[in-house]
C-alpha positions as CSV (number, residue, x, y, z in Angstrom):
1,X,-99.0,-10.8,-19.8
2,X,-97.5,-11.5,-16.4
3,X,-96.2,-9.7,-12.9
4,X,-92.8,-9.2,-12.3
5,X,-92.5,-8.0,-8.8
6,X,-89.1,-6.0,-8.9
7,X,-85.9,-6.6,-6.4
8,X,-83.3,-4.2,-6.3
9,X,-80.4,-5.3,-4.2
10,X,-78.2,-2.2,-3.2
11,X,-75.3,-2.6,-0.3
12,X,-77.3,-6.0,0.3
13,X,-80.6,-4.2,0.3
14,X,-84.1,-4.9,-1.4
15,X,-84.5,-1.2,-2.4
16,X,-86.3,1.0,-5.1
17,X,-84.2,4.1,-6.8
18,X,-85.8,7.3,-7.8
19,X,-85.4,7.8,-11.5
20,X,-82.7,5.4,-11.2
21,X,-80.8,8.1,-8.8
22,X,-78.6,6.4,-6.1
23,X,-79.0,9.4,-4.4
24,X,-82.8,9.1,-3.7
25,X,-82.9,5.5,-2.0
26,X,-85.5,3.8,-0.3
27,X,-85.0,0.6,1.5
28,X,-88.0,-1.5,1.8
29,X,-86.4,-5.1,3.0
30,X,-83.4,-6.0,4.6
31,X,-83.6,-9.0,3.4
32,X,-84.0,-9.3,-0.6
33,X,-84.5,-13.1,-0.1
34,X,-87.5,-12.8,2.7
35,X,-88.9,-9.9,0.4
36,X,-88.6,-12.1,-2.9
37,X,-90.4,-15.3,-0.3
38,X,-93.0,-12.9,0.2
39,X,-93.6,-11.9,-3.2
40,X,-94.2,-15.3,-3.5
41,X,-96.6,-16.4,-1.0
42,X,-98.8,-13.4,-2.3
43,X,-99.0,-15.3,-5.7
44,X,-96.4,-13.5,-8.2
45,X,-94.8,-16.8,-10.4
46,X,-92.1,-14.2,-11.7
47,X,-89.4,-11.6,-9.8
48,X,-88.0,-8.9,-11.8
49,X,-84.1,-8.5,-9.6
50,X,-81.7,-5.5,-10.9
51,X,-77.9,-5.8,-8.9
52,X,-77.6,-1.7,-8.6
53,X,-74.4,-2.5,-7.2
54,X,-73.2,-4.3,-10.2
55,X,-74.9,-1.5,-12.9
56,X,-73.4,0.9,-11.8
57,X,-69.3,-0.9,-11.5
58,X,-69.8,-3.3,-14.6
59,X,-69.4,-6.4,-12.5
60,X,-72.0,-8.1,-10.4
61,X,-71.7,-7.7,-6.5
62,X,-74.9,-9.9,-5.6
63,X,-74.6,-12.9,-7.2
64,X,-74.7,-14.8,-3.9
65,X,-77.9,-12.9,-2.8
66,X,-79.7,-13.9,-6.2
67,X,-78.7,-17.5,-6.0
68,X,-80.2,-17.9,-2.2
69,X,-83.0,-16.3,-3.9
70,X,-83.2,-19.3,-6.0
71,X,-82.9,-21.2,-3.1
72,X,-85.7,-20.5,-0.8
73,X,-88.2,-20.2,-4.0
74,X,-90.0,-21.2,-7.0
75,X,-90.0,-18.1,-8.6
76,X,-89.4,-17.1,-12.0
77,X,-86.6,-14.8,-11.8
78,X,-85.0,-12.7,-14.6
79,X,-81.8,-10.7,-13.5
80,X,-80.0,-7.6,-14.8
81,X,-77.2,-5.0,-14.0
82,X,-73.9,-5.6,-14.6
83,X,-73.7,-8.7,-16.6
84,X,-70.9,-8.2,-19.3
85,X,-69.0,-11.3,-19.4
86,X,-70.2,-14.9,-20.2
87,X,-68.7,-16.2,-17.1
88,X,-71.7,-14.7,-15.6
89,X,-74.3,-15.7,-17.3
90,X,-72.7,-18.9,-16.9
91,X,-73.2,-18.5,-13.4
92,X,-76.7,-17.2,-13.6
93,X,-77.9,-19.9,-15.9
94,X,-76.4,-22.4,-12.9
95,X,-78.0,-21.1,-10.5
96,X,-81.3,-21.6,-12.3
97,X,-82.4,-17.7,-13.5
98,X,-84.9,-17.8,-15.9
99,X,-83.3,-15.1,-17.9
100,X,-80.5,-12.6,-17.9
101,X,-80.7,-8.8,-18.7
102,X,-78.2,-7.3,-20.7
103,X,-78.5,-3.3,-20.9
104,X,-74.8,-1.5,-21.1
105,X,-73.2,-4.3,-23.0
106,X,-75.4,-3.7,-25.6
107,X,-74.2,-0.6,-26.9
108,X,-70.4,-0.7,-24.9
109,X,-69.3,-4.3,-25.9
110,X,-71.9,-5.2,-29.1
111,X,-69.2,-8.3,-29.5
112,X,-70.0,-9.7,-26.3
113,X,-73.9,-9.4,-27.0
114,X,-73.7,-10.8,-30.2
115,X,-71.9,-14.0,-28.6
116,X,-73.7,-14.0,-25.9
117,X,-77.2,-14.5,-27.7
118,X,-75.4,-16.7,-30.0
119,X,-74.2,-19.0,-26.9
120,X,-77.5,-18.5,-25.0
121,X,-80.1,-17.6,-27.0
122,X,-83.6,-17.7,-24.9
123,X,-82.2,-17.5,-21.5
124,X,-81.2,-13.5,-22.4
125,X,-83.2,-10.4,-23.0
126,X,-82.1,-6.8,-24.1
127,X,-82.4,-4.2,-21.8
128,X,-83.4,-1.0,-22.7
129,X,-83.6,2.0,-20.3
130,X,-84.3,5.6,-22.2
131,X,-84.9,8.9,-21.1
132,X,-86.6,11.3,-24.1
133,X,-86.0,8.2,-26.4
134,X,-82.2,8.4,-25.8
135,X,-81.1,4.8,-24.4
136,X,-79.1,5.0,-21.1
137,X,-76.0,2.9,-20.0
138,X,-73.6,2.7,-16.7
139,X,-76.9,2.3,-14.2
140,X,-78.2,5.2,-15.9
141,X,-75.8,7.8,-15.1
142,X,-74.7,7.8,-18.7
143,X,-76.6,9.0,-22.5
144,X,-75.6,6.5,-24.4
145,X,-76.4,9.1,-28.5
146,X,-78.4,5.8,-29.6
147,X,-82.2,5.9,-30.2
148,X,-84.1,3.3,-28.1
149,X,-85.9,1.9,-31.2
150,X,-82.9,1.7,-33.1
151,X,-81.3,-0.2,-30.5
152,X,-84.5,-2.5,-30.2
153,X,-84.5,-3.2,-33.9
154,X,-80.7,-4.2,-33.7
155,X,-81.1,-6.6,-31.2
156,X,-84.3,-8.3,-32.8
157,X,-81.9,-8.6,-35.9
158,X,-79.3,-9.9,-33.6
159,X,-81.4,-12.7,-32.3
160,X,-83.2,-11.5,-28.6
161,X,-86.6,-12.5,-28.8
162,X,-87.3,-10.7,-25.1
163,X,-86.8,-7.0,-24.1
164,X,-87.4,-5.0,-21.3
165,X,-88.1,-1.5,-21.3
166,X,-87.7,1.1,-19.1
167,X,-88.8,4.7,-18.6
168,X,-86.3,6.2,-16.9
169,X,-88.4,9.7,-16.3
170,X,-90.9,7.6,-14.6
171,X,-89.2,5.2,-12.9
172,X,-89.9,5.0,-9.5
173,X,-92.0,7.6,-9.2
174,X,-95.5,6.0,-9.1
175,X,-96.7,8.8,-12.0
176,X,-98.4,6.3,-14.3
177,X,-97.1,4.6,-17.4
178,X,-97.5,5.3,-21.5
179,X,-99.0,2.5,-23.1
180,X,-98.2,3.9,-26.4
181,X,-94.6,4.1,-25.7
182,X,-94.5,0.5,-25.6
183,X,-96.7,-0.4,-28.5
184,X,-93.4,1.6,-30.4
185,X,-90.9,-0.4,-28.7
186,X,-92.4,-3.5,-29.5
187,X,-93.5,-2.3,-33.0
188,X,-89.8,-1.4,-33.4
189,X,-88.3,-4.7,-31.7
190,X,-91.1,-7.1,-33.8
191,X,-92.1,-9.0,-30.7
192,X,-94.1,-8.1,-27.5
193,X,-91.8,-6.3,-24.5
194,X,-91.6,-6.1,-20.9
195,X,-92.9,-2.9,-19.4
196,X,-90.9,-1.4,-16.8
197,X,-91.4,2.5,-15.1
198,X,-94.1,4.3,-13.5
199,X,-96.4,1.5,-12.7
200,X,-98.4,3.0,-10.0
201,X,-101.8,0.7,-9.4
202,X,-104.2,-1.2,-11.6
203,X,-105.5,1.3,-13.8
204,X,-101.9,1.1,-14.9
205,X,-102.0,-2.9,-15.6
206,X,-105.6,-2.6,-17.3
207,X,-104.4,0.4,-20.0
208,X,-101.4,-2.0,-20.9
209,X,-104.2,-4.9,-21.0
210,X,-105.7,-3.2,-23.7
211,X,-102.7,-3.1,-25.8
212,X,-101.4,-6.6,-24.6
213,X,-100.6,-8.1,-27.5
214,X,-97.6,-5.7,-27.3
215,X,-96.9,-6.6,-23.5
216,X,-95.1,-9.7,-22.5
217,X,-94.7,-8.6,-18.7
218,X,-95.5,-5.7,-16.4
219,X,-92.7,-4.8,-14.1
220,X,-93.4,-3.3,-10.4
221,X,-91.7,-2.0,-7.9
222,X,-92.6,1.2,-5.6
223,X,-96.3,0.2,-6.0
224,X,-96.1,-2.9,-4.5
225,X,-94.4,-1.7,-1.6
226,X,-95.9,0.7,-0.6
227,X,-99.8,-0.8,-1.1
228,X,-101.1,1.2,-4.2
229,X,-100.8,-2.3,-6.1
230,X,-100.9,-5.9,-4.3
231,X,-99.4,-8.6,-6.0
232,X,-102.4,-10.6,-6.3
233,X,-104.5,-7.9,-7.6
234,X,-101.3,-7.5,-10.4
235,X,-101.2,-10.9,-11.3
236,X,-104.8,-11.1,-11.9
237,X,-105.1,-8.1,-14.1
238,X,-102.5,-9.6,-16.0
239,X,-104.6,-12.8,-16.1
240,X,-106.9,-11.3,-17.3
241,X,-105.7,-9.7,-20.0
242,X,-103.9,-12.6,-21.4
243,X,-107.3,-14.4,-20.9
244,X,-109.1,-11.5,-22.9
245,X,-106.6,-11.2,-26.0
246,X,-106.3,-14.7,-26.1
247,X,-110.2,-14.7,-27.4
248,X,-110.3,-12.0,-29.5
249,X,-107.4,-13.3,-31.4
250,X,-109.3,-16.9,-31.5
251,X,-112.6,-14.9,-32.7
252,X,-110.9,-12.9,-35.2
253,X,-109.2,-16.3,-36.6
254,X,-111.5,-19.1,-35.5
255,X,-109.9,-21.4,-37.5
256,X,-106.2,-20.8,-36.5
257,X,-104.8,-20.8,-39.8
């Protein structure tokens, strides 16, 4: 398990969405490289960046901001929101992003995902943002009538091996997060997931520990801005975790057959 600090660049903004409503905006940085230098110093290896401005027209608007992201760090950084063409994930992938997010493509252009993975393999991850189990497209403004898990089982078949999902109902609102609902996901996907929605402090990070053979990374955004998480106190809980399923798996098979 690991902390992804979360970046949302709207209008040139770092800002956090409630629910994923552009109507309920709050701006925390006018600067998303600064804020992404500062997730850094406070010891996050990973940055979580959505381009709102992209999700919601189909075509990335923030590419330059991302790749001066790139630029004045060491971070990590896996990016989402309007990526539906190769061309730019060929232009993520130059400018040194650890991975690329494709959500809407998945269900609107299933063609383009399935050359996609077949052209990039590792460097993508599905995206999967549900409300009431019903997967969401267009930045969230849309029902897309396909079950999350049966969306997350496609895409396993297809080839993704890393998937983040998103509670929509608690997204951005600091109200906690359901552990079980991504034990499902990643029951239903075959492979452990990124958690994303809800995140509100530690007690949040520690009830995904306990299940975090099912959790690749824990995704935060409102909490760390506004002090009910640090990042150091994230990353460590994920640490931790790791560190603690690591040795009951080597106690339950001490011989690593």
């Amino acid at each position: 398990m690991y902390l992804l600090p979360a970046i949302d660049i709207l209008d040139g903004l770092a800002v956090r969405l409630a629910k994923g409503d552009y109507s309920r905006v709050t701006v925390y940085h006018d600067d998303p490289a600064a804020q992404a230098q500062l997730f850094e110093e406070q010891g996050a290896t990973w940055l979580h960046v959505v381009d709102l401005d992209g999700a919601r027209s189909g075509t990335p608007e923030n590419i330059a901001i991302i790749e001066r992201i790139m630029r004045k760090t060491l971070l990590k950084v896996e990016v989402g929101g309007g990526v539906r063409s190769l061309d730019t994930i060929a232009r993520l992938a130059d400018a040194g992003v650890s991975r690329v997010v494709l959500g809407t493509s998945l269900v609107a252009d299933p063609a383009f995902a399935e050359a996609a993975i077949a052209q990039y393999g590792k460097l993508l991850c599905a995206g999967i943002d549900a409300k009431g189990g019903e997967v969401a497209v267009a930045g969230w403004r849309e029902g897309a009538g396909v079950a999350a898990e049966e969306l997350a089982r496609d895409m396993a078949a297809l080839g993704f091996r890393h998937l983040v999902y998103t509670d929509i109902a608690r997204d951005g609102m600091q109200t906690g997060i359901d552990p079980a609902a991504y034990v499902r996901m990643a029951e239903a996907f075959g492979h452990p997931v990124t958690a994303s929605g809800g995140v509100a402090g530690i007690a949040d990070i520690e009830a995904l520990g306990r299940v975090a053979g099912c959790i690749e990374g824990v995704i935060a955004g409102r909490a760390v801005y506004e002090g009910t998480l640090t990042v150091a106190d994230g990353v460590r809980a994920c640490a931790e975790a790791t560190r603690i399923a690591e040795a009951a798996a080597v106690a339950a098979n001490p011989c690593g057959l």
